[in-house]
Every structure is written in structure tokens, then in C-alpha cells.
C-alpha positions in Angstrom: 17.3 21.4 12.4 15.3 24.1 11.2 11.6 24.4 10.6 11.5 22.8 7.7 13.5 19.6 9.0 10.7 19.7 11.8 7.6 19.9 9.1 9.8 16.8 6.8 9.9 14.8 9.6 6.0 15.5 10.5 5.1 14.8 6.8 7.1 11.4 6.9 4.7 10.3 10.0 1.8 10.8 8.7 2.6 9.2 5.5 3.6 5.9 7.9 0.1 6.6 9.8 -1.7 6.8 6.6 0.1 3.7 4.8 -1.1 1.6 8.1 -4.2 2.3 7.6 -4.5 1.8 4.2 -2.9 -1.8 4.2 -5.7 -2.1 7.0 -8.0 -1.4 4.4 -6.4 -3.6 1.9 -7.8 -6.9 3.2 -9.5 -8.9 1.1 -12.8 -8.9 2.9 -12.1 -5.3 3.1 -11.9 -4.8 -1.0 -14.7 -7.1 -2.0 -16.4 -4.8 -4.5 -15.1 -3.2 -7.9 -15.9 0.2 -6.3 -13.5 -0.6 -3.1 -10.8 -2.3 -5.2 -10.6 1.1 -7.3 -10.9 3.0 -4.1 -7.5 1.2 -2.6 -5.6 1.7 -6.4 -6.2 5.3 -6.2 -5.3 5.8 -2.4 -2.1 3.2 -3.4 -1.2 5.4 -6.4 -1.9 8.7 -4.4 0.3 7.8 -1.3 3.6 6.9 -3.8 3.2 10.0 -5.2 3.8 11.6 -1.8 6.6 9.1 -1.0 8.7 9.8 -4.0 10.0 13.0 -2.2 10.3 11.5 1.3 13.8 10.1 2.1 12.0 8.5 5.4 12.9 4.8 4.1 10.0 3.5 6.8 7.8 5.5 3.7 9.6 3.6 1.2 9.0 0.5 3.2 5.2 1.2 3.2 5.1 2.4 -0.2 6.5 -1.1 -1.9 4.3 -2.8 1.5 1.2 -0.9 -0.3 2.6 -1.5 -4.3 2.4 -5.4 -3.0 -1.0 -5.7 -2.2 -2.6 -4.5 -5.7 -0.6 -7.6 -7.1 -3.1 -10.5 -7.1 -2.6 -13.3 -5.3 -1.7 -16.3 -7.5 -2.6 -20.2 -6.8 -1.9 -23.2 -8.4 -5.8 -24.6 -9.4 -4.9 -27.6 -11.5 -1.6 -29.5 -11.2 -0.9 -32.3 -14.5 -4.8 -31.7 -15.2 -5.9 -32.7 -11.9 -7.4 -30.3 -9.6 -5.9 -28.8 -6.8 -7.6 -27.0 -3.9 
């Protein structure tokens, strides 16, 4: 493996660092304001764009890990028109 094999795999553990700690900072008491949701998008968006040239699937993993928690969470509220909690 030459240098570049040894700075590919380097890259590829950083990108798993940095994808654990931003799905640490993906919690929902974490991302309570507008300006924090945004915040996570753009560090979500930034870190797929690094993983689309990684063939590390552990980044792969983390990216669609990441991709999940932008989707919002759904719940049934009502249920035949009575409430549910």
C-alpha cells in the first residue's frame, strides 16, 4: 500500500469520527432551535459530499445513519378521530 492507500484510509477514519459526533449532535434536545436544526442539515449535507468518494462502507453506513436523522419522526396523533397520545 502506498502513501496514498495510507492517507485513504486516514481520511475514511476521520470521516467515521466525525459522523459519531455529529449523530451525537443530532438529538433532539440537541437540535431544538431553527438555527441548530440548519446547523446539523449543513454538516449532514457536507459530510455526504465527502463520503461519495470513500469506498470505506463503515462511511457509507454513517452517511445513510446521518441521511436518517433529518427525516422527521412521524406519530400517529388521532386514530378514527379519537386522540391518541
Amino acid at each position: 500500500m502506498g502513501k496514498l492507500g495510507t492517507i485513504d484510509i486516514a481520511l475514511d477514519e476521520v470521516l467515521v469520527n466525525l459522523a459519531t459526533i455529529v449523530l451525537r449532535l443530532s438529538e433532539p434536545d440537541v437540535t431544538r432551535t431553527p438555527e441548530a436544526r440548519r446547523a446539523l442539515v449543513q454538516s449532514v449535507h457536507q459530510y455526504a459530499v465527502c463520503a461519495a468518494r470513500s469506498t470505506d462502507p463503515r462511511v457509507h453506513e454513517m452517511k445513510t445513519k446521518l441521511e436518517e436523522t433529518l427525516k422527521p419522526s412521524l406519530r400517529i396523533v388521532a386514530s378514527d378521530g379519537v386522540k391518541v397520545q
